[in-house]
C-alpha positions as CSV (number, residue, x, y, z in Angstrom):
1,X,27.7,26.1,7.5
2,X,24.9,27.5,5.7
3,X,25.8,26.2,2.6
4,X,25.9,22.7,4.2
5,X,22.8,23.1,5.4
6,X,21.3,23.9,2.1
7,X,23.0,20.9,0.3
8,X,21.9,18.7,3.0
9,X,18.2,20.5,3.1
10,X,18.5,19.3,-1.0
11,X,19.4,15.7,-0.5
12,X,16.8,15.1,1.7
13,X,14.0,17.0,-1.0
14,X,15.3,14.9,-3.6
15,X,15.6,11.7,-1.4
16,X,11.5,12.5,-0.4
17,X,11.1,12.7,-4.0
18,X,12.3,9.3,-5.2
19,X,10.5,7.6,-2.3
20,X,7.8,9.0,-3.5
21,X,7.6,8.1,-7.1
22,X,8.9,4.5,-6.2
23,X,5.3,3.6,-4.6
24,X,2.4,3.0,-6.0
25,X,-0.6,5.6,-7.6
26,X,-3.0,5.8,-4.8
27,X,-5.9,7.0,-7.6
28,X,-5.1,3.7,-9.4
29,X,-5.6,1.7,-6.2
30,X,-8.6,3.7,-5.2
31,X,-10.5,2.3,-8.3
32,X,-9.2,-1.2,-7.8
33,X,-10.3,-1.1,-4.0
34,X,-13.3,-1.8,-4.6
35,X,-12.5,-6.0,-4.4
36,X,-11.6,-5.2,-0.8
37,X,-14.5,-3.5,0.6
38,X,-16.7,-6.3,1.4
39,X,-14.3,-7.3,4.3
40,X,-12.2,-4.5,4.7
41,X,-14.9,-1.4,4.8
42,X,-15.3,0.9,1.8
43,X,-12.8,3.3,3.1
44,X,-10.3,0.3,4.6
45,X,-12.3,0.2,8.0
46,X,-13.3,-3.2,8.7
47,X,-16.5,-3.3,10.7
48,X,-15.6,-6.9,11.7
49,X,-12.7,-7.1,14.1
50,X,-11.9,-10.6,12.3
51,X,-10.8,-8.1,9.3
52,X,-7.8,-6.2,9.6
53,X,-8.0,-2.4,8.8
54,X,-6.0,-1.1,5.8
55,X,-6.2,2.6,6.2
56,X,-3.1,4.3,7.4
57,X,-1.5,0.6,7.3
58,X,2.1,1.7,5.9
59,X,2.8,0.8,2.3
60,X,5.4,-1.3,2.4
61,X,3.8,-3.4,5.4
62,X,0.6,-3.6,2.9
63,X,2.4,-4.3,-0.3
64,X,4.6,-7.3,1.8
65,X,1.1,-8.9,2.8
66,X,-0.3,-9.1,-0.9
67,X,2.5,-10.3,-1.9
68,X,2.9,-13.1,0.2
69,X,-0.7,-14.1,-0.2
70,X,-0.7,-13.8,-4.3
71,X,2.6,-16.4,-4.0
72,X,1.6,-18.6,-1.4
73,X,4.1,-17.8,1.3
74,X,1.3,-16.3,3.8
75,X,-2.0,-18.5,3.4
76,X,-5.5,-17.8,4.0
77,X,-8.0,-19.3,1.7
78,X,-9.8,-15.9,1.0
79,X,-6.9,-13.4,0.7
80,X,-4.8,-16.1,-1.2
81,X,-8.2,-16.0,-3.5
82,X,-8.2,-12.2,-3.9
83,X,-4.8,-11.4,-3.9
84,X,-3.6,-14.4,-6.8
85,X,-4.5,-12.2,-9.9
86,X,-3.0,-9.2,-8.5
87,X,-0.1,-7.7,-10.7
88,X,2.8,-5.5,-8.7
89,X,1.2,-2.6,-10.1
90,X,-1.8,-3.4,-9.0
91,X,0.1,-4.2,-5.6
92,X,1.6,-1.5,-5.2
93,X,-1.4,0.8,-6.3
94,X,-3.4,-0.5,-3.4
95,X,-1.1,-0.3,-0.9
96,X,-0.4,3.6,-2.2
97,X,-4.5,4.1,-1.7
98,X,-4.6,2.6,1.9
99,X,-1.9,3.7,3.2
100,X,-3.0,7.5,2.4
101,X,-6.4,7.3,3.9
């Protein structure tokens, strides 16, 4: 029993670990952030309740928004805007950085 516990206790590490290094570098999207303050609050608070807030949004949630606004499949003329020259690093960097704070 104890030695399926262990095996099981290191599937799930290792598991943890590839999630992990799938997403996105939160440092990377800290210093990109910057685009997203005006509306979204310096520290993904939105002060306007017009303006979702980003922080503690989950990552895949986040990265599935700026996704669909850089290709057109979720429209709205400013995020559309913002989110066209984004790359999937750049995606995924973001959503990393919001998701953490």
């Amino acid at each position: 029993m104890k030695k399926v516990l262990v095996a099981v206790a290191g599937s799930v590490l290792l598991f943890g670990a590839s999630v992990s290094m799938a997403g996105g570098d939160a440092a990377a999207g800290k210093a990109k952030a910057s685009m997203c303050a005006g509306c979204h609050g310096a520290k993904g608070i939105s002060s306007n309740p017009m303006w979702p807030n980003l922080a503690g949004q989950k990552e895949a949630y986040l990265a599935k928004q700026l996704k669909a606004f850089r290709d057109g499949t979720r429209k709205d003329p400013t995020m559309s805007g913002m989110a066209k020259p984004l790359s999937d690093a750049d995606i995924a960097n973001l959503a990393a950085y919001f998701s953490s704070l």
